[in-house]
SEBAFI-531593 format. One record per residue: residue in one letter; x, y negated, z negated of N, C-alpha, C in turn. Coordinates in steps of 0.02 Angstrom, whole numbers, plus 50000, padded with zeros to 5 digits. Atoms other than C-alpha are relative to their C-alpha. Example, Ala and Ser with C-alpha at 12.3 -4.5 7.8 and 13.67 -1.06 7.14 Angstrom:
2
A500455005950000506155022549610500454994050000
S499585005950003506845005349643499614994549963
! end
This chain:
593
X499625003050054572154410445591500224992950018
X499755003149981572954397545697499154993249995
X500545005749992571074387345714500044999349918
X500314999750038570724390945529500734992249961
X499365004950013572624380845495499684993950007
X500175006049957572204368845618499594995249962
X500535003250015570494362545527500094999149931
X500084998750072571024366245350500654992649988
X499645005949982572534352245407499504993850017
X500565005649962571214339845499499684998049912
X500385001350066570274341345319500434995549956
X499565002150066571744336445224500234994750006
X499855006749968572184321545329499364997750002
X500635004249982570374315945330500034999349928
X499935001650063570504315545135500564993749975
X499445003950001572104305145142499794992450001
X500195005149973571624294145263499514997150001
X500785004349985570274279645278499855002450059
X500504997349944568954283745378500004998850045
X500055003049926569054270745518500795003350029
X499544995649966570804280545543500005006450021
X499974992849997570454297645536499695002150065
X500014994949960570824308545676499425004750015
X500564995549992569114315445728500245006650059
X499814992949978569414334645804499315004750018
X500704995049978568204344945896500405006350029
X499704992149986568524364145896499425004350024
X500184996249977567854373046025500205005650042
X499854993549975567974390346130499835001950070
X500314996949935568154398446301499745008649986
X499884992650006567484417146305500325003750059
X499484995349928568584419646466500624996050012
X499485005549995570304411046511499924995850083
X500045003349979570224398146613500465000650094
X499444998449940571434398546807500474993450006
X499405003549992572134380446792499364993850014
X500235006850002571494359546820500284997350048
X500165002749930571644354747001499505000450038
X500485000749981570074350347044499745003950097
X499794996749922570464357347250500095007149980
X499934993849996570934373647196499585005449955
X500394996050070569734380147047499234999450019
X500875000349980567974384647065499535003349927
X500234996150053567784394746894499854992849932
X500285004050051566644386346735500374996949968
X499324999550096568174389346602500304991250048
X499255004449971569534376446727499394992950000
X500455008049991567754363046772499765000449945
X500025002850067567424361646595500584996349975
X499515006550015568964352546565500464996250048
X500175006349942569274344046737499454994549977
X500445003950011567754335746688499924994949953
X499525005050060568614327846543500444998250003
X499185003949960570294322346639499764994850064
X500115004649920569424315546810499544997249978
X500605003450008568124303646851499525002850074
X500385000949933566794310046997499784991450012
X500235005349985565954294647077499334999749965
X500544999250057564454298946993499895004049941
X499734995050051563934308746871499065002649952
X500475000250022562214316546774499814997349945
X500365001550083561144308746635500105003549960
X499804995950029561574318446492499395001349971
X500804999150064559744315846402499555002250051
X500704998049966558444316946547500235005050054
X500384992449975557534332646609499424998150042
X499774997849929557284335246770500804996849982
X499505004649990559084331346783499984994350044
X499955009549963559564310546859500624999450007
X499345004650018561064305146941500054995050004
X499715007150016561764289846888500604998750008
X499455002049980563274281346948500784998249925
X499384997650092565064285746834500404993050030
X499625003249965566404274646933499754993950040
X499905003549949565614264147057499324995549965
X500545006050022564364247447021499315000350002
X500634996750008562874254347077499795006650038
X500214995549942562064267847175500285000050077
X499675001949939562784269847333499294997050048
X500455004849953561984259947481499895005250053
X500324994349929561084274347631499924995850048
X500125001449924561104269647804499155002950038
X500854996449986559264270747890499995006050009
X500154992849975559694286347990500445005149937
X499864995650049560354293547810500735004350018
X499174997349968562244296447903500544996449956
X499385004550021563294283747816499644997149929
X500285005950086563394277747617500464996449989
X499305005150022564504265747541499945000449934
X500184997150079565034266647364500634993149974
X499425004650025566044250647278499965001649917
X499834995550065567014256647138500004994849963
X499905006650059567104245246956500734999750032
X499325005650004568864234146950500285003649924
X499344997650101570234239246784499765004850002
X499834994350018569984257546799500515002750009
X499204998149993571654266046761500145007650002
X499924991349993572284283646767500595000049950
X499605000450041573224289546619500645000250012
X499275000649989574884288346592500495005950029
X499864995349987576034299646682500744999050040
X499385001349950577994299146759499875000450066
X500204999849931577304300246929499834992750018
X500265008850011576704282346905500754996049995
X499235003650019578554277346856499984994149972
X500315000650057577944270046717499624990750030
X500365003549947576734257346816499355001849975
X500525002850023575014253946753499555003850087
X500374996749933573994264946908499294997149995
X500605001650006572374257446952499625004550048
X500404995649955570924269547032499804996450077
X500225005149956570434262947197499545005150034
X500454996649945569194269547353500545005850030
X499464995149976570994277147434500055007349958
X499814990050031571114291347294499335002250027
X500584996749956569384296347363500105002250048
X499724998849931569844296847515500605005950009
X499654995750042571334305147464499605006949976
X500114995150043570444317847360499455003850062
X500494995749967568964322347489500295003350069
X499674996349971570254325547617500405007149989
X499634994150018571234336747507499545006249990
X500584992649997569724349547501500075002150045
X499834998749909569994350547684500695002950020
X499264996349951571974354047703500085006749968
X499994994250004572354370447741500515004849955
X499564997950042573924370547633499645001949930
X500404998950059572794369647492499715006249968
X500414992349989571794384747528499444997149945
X500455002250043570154374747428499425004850005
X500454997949998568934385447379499384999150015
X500615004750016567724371247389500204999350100
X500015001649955568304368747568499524998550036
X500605000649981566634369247659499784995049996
X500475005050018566154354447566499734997350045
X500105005649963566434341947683500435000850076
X499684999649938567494349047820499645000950070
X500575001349946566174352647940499374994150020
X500555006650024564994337147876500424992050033
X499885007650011566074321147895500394999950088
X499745003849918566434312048073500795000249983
X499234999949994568154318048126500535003049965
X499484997150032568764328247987500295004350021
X499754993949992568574344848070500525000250054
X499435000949935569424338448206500825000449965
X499244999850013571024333848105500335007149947
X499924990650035570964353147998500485002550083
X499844995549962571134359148165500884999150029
X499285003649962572524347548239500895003149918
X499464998950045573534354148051500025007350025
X500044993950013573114370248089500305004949951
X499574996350055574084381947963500554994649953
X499695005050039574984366447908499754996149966
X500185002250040574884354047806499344994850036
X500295005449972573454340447839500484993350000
X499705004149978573944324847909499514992549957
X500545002550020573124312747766500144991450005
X499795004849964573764296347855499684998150062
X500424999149953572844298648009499284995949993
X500705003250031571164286447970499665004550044
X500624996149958569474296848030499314995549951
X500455002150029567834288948036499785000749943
X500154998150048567134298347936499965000249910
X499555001150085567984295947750500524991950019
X499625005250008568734278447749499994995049930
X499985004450029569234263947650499604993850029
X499995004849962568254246547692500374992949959
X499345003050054569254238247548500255001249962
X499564995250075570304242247380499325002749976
X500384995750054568724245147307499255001050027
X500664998549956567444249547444500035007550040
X499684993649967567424269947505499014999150039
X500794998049948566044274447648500455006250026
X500194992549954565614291647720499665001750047
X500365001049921564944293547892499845009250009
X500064991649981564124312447913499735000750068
X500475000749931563584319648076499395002049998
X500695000650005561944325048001499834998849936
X500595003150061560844319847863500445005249933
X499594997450045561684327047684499584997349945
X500415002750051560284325447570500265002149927
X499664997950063561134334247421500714994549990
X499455001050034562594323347410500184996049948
X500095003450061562234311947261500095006649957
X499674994450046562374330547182500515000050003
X499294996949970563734335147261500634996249962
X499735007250025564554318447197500064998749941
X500245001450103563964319547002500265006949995
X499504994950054564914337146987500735001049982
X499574997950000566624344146962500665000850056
X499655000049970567154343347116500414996850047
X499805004649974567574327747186500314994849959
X499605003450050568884319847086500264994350012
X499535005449977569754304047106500615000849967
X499284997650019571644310547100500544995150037
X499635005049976573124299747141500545003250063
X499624995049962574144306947289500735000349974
X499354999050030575944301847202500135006049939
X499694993250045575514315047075499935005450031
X499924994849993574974326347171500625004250049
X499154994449968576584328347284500474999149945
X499534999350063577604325847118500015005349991
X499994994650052577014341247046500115008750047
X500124995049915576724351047234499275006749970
X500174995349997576134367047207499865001949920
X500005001850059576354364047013499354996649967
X500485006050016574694353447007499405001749948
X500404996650036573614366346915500224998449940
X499895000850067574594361846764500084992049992
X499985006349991574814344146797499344995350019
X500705003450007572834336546787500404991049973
X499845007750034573114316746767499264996750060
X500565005649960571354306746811499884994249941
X500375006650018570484291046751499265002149951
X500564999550023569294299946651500035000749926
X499945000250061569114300046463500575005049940
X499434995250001570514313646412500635002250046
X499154998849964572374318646447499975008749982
X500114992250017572904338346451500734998249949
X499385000350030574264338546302500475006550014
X499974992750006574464357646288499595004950035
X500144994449960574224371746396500155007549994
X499864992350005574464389946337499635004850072
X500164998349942573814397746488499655005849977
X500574993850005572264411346452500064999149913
X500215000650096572554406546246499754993949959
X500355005450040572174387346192500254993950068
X500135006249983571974369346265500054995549974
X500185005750050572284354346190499884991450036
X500105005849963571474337846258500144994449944
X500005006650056571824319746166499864994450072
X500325003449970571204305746206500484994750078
X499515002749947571904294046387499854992749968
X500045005650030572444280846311499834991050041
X500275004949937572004269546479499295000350003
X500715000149991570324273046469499584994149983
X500275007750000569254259846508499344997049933
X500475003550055567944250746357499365003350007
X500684999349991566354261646358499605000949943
X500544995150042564874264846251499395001750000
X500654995750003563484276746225499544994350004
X500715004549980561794268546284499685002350056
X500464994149978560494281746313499324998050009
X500855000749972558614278446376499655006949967
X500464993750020557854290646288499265000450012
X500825000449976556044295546326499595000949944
X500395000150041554784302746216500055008249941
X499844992650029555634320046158500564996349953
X499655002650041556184316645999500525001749963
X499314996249984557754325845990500344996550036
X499785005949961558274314246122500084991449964
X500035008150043557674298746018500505001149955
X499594996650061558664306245850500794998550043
X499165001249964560464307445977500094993050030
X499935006349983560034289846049500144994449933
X499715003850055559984281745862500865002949970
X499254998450033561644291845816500484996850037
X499365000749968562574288245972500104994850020
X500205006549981561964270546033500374995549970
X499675006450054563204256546010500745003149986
X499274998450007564794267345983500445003350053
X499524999049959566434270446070499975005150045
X500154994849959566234284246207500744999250039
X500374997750037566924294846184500254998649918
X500034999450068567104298745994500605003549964
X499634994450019568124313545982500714997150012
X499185002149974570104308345980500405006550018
X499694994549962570514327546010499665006450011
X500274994649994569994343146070500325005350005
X499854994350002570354360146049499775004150005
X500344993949938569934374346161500485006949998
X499534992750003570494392346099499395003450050
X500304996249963570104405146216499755006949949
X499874995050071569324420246102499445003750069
X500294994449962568524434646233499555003649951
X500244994850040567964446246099499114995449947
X500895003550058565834439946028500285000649939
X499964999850066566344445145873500134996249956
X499735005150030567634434545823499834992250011
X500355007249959566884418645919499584999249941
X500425003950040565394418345802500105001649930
X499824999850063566364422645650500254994449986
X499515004850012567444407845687499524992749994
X500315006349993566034396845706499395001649924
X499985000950032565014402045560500474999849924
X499545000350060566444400645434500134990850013
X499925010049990566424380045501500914999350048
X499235003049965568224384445608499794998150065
X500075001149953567364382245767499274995949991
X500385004150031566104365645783499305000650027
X500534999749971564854370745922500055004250054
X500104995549957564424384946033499374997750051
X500625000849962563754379546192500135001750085
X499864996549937563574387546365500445005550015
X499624994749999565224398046376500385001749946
X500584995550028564954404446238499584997049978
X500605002250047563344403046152499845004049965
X499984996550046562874413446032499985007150018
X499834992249996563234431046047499605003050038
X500374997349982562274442446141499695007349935
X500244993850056562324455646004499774999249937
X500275002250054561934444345874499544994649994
X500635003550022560524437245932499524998549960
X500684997950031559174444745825500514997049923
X499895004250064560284440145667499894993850002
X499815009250012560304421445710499264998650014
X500255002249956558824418545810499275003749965
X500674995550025556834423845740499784998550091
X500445000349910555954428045920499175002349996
X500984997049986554124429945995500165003850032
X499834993649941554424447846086499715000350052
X500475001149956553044442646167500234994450071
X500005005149935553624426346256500994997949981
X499265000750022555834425746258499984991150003
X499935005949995555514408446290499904995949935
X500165002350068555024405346100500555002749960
X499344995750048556594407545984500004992849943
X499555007150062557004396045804500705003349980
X499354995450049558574399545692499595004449946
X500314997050066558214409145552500154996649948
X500155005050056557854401345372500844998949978
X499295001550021559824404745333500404995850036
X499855004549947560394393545466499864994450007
X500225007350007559264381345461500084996049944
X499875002350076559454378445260500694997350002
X499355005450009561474375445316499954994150038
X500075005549962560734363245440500625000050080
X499964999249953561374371745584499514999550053
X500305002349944560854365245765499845004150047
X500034993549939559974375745904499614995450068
X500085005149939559864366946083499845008150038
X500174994549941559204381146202499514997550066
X500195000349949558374381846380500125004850066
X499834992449952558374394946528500334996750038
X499605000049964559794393546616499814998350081
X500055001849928559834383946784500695004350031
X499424996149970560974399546858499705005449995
X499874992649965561144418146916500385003649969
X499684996150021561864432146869499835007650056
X500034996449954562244445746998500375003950014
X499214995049998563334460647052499974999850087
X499845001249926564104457947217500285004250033
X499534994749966564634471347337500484996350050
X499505002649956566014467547459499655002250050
X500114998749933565554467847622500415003550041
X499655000449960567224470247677500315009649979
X499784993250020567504486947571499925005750031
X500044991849950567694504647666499485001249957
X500674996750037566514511247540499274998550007
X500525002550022565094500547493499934995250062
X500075008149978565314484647624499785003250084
X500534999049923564604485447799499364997950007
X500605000749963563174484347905499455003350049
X500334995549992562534499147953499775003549963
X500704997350055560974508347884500435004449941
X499864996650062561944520947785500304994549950
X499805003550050562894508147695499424994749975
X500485005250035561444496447675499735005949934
X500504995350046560604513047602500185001249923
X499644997150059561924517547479500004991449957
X500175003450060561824498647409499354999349977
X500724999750041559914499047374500115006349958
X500354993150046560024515947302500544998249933
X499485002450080561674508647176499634995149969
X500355004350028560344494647145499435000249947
X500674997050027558764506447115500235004249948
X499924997350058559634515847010500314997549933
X499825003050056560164502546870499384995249977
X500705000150032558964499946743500084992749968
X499805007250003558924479046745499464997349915
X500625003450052557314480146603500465004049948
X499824996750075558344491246487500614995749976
X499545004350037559934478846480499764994949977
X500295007050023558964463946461499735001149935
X500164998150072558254474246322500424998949950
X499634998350049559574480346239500774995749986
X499295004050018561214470646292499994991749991
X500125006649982560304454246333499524996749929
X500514999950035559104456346187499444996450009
X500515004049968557764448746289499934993149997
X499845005349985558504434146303500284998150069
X499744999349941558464435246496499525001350051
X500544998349959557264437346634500325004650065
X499724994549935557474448246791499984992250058
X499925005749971558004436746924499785003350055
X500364998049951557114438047072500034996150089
X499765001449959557664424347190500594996450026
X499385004149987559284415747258499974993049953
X500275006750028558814399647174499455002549959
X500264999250051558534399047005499404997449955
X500425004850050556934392146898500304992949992
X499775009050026557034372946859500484998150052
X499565001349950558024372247033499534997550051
X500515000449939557274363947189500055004750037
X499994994149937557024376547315499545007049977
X500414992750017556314390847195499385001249999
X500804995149979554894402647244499865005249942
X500094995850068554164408347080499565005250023
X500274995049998553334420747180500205002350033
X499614997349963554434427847283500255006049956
X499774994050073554994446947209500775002750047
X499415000849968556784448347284500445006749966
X499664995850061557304461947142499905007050032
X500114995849998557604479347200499735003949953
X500244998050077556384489547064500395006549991
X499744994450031557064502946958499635008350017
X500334995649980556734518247040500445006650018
X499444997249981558114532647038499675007850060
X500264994549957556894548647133500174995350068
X499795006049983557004532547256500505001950035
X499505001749989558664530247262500325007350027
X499604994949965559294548847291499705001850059
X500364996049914557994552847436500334996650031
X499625006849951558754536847511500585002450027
X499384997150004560494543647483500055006750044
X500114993249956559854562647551499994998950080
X500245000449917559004553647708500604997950031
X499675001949950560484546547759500945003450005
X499564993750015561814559447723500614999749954
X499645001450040562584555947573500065006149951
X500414993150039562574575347518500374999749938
X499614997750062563134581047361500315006549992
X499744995450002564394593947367500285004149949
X499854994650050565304608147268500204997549932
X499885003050063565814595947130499374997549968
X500395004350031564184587947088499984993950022
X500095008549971564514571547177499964999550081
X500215001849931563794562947323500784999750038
X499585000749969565154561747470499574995150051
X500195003849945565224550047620499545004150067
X500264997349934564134555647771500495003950037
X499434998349983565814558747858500285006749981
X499674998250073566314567647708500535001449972
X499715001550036567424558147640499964999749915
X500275003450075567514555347445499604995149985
X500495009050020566334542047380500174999349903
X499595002250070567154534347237499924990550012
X500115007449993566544516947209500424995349962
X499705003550036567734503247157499734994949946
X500485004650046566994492346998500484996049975
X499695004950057567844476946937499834999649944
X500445001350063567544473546758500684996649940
X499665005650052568354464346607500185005449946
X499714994150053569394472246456499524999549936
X500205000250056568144465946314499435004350004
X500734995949995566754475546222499575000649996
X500545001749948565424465946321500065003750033
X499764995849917566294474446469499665006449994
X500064991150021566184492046381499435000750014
X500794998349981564424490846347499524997850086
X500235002349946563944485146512500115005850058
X499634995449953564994498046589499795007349979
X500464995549988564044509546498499555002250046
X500525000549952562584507046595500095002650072
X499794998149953563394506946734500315007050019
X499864992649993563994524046712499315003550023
X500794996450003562164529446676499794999850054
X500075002749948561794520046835500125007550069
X499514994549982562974531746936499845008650006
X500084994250004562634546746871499265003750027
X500594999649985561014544946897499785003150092
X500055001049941561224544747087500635006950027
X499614994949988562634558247081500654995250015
X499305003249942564144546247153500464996349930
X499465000050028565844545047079500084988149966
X499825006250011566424524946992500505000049979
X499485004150037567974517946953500114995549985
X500135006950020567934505746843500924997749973
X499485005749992569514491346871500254995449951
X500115003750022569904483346739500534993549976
X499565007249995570694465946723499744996449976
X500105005150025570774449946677499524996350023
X500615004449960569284436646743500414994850025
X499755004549955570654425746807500155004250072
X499664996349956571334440546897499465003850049
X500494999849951569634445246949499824995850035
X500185006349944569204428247028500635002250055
X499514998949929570774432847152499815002150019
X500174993149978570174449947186499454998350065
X500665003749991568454440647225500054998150055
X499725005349950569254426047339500445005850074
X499454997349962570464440947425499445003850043
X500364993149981568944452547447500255007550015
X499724990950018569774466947379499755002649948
X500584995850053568544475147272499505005950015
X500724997349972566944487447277499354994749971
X500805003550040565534480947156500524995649942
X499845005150051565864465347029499224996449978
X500795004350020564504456346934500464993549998
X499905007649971564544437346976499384994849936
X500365006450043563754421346883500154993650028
X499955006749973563374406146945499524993849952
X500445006350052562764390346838500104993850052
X500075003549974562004376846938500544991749986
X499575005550000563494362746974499474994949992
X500245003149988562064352847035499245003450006
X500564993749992559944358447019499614996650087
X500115000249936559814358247214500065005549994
X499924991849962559474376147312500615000050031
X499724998949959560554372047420501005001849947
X499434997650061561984374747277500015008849991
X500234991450001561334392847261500235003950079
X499924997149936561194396447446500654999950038
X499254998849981562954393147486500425006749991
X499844995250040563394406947375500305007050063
X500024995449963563034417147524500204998450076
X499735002949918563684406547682500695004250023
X499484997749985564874414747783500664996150001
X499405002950018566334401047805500154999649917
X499884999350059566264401547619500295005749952
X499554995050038567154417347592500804995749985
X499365000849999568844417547530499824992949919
X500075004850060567684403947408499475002749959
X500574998850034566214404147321499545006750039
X500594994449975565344418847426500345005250014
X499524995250016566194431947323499845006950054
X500024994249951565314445247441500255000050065
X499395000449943566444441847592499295001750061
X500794996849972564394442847665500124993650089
X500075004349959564434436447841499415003950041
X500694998749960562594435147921499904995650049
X500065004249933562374424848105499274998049969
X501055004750022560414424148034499974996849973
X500125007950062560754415647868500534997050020
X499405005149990562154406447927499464994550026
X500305005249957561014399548049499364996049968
X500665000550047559384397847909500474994149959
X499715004350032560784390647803500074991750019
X499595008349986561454376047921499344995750025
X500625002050004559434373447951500004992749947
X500345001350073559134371247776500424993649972
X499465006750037560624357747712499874991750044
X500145007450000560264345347808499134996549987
X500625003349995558444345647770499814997349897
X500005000350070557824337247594499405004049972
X500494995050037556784346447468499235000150039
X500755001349980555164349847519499725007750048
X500334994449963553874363247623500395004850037
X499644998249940554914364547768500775003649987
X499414999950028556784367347665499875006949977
X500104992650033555714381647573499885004950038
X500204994349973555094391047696500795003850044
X499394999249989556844390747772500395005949932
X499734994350090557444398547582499735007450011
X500384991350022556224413547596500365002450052
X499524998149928556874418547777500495002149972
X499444998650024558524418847686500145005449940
X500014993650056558094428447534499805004750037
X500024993949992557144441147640500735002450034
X499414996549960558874442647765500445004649946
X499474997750059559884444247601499655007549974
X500504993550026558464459747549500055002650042
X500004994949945558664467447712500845003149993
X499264998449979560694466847712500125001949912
X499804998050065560884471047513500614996749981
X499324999350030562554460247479499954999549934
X500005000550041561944456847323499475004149945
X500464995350048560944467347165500044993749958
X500145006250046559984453647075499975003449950
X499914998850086560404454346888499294996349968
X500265004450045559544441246769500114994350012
X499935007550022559294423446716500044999249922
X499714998750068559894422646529499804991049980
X500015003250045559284410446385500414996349989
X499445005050023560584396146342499665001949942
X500264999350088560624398846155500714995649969
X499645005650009561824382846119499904998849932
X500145002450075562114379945919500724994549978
X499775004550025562974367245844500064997249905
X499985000950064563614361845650499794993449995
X500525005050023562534352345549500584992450005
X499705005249979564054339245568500154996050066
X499805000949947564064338045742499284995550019
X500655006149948563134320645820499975001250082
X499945001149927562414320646013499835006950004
X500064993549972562174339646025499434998950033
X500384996749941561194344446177500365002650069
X499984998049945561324357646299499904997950080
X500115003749942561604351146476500025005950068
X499624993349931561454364246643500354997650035
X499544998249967562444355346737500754997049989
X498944999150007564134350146661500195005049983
X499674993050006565114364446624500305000949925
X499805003750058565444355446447499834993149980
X500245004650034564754343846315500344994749963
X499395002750029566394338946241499814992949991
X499935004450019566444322246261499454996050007
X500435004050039564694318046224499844999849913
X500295000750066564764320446047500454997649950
X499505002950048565454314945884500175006449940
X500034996650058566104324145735499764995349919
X499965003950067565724316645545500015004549963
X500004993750047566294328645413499684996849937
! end
């Protein structure tokens, strides 16, 4: 009710008012709530979808060209590489400002090389607890040294280290101790912000609600897991759209709309959180919501209404004639990301490293039927995923079969051989024989349900008890980070389309972050710290397979799918296209009612 207000107001003031005044409004949707906008502490889609519209990275991706390209956001040109590929330099533009904010004391803030500096240290202190930590704490001359010297305290971000310096207000260089061929990715995503340090001890521990960067939006409003409201930073520096388009003419079409005007367009945004498919694409065909793209995209259950398909090839989908006649937009592409259910490593039950427990996760793997959800919940809008690194990613082995197959006779001999009996109740017990009662995270909506169907079926199939957990997806990302769980399904959408984005997933210092399975392997650790410093190519891949088979020998993970982007957009909405790797399109587009 509250969106339907909202737009039915926006309308009535766009009637009023002349046009070159009117308040342009873009209404869009999370289908999960978000954890908060401090770029150091957030690692989830919902929070870097609108970081990404408050900060500025140093670079940043093309929004039109495929293969993805990075191109420089902040700094004058490309950074400058050192022969032996150890040291870059990056000189930032002059008059970039950071919006307005009492932390500034009411002082005109200009961006410089120091908030960099600033900001790539703060991934590193331990007060922080950065999920992202890893980035650069082991990589840059002298950092790890000064982590250590804080130890449990705070970092010491006064201290100069080679490594991360200033060489003037508006000159930052990075000195690594080996080669860091990904970091022009690394650099164009979400996670390297240029933040000012006066706000961030202003706000302390407070900073998740307190987002203030140099990038095209301010946070006005914050309901916390219910709406968002961005407007525009009124410091924002003079830009406009001016796109290279190639020869895909979809691309040409968004280059004549957007070419030549103010960037961005939109003067506000609005971000309700709505969990439930239902209401999401009720709200968007009734015209209250302006474009469904990435989290959510069009329904899973209402695919086949929207969408005419080849059953034959999922990769062929239009709208249907009712859709297209309102001159609704459909941007799709297979997802540069994963989808996966992660066991804990660390769990009494399921987590370990001995044969019985490896046994009991192949046989929870073999017995879930990955071709019947893709059928029925995914509506074959989804492929079976098969290796760490996804399609349209460097690193992937399109022939590599990484997928435990569906096989439940399989799965109980497995279970028999290694003494997982089934006693006077009907259910398997521990070898020991203890109970076996598997812990399942899962979500309250009824996506969840149906999913959790399956997962029953799954289960039963194999004889062994589940309890399914259910919570919030903020409250599961803790669970995740704490490694207090049994089984969770996981998703990852490429920040950046490097492998080595994928393969982290599974690094051991990366628990507690991104490598929700708490999976620590000495083999891939060691395959891993191979593989990053080497650049794409023969040698990087064969390194990858090594890693996928370790990961197939140790089971932390049951590969799911790779899922369809099915991205739509109202026939009013200029600039639409699906992008894999921002986390949001927001402020490439325009509205014109």
């Amino acid at each position: 009710m509250r969106l339907k207000k909202t737009l039915a107001m926006a309308m009535m003031l766009g009637s009023l008012l002349p046009a070159a005044h009117a308040e342009k409004v873009l209404h869009v949707a999370f289908n999960a709530p978000e954890t908060g906008f401090d770029p150091a502490k957030v690692s989830d889609v919902y929070s870097a979808a609108v970081i990404e519209h408050i900060y500025d990275p140093l670079l940043t991706f093309d929004y039109l060209a495929r293969p993805v390209k990075v191109i420089p956001n902040v700094i004058t040109a490309m950074p400058t590489v050192s022969a032996d590929g150890l040291t870059y330099t990056f000189h930032l533009k002059k008059g970039i400002y950071f919006a307005p904010d009492p932390a500034f004391k009411g002082k005109k803030r200009e961006l410089t090389a120091a908030d960099y500096v600033y900001s790539i240290k703060r991934l590193s202190d331990p007060t922080v607890a950065s999920p992202l930590s890893d980035t650069f704490t082991s990589k840059l001359v002298g950092l790890e040294e000064l982590v250590k010297k804080a130890g449990k305290g705070k970092l010491d971000y006064d201290t100069p280290i080679e490594g991360v310096k200033t060489l003037d207000r508006y000159t930052l260089q990075l000195k690594f101790k080996q080669p860091f061929p990904s970091l022009p990715y690394v650099l164009a995503g979400s996670w390297v912000e240029g933040q000012a340090r006066e706000v961030m001890e202003a706000y302390g521990d407070n900073s998740n609600a307190h987002p203030v960067g140099t990038g095209p939006y301010m946070l006005k409003d914050w309901k916390p897991g219910n709406s968002m409201t961005l407007v525009r930073n009124p410091n924002f520096r003079q830009e406009s759209f001016s796109y290279q388009a190639e020869a895909d003419a979809k691309d040409q079409k968004i280059a004549r709309d957007m070419n030549g005007k103010r960037y961005p367009q939109i003067d506000r945004i609005e971000v309700a959180v709505i969990q439930e498919e239902q209401p999401t694409w009720l709200a968007f065909k009734s015209g209250e919501l302006d474009a469904l793209a990435g989290n959510p995209s069009i329904p899973q259950p209402l695919i086949r209404e929207v969408l005419r398909m080849d059953p034959s090839n999922p990769a062929r989908a239009e709208l249907k004639s009712e859709y297209r006649e309102r001159g609704i937009q459909l941007s799709r592409s297979l997802d540069e990301g994963i989808t996966f259910y992660a066991f804990n490593m660390k769990d009494p039950v399921v987590g370990g490293y001995g044969k019985d427990r490896i046994a009991l996760r192949r046989a929870i793997s073999m017995a879930f039927n990955n071709a019947e959800t893709i059928r029925n919940i995914r509506r074959n809008q989804a492929v079976q995923m098969q290796y760490i690194i996804p399609p349209n990613v460097s690193g992937h082995n399109p022939d590599f079969r990484g997928a435990y197959p569906y096989n439940p006779p399989l799965a109980n001999a497995l279970l028999d051989q290694f003494g997982y009996k089934i006693g006077a109740d009907g259910y398997r017990h521990q070898p020991d024989g203890k109970p076996l009662i598997v812990d399942y995270l899962t979500g309250p909506t009824a996506i969840d349900k149906q999913w959790n169907e399956y997962w029953q079926k799954a289960f039963d199939r194999i004889k062994v008890r589940v309890n399914f957990r259910v919570m919030q997806w903020n409250e599961q990302v803790k669970a995740l980070r704490d490694c207090k769980y049994g089984l969770a399904g996981g998703a990852w959408s490429a920040d950046y389309p490097d492998g080595d984005n994928f393969t982290q997933l599974l690094y051991g210092p990366n628990t507690g972050g991104s490598n929700y399975s708490c999976y620590q392997s000495s083999r891939y650790d060691r395959l891993y710290e191979q593989s990053r410093v080497l650049p794409d190519g023969p040698e990087r891949n064969r390194l990858y397979d090594e890693m996928n088979k370790v990961v197939m020998g140790d089971t932390p993970w049951m590969f799911s799918d790779i899922r369809y982007a099915n991205g739509v957009a109202q026939p009013w909405v200029h600039g639409f296209k699906v992008h894999p790797n921002f986390n949001a399109i927001w402020r490439f587009l325009d509205v014109q009612k």
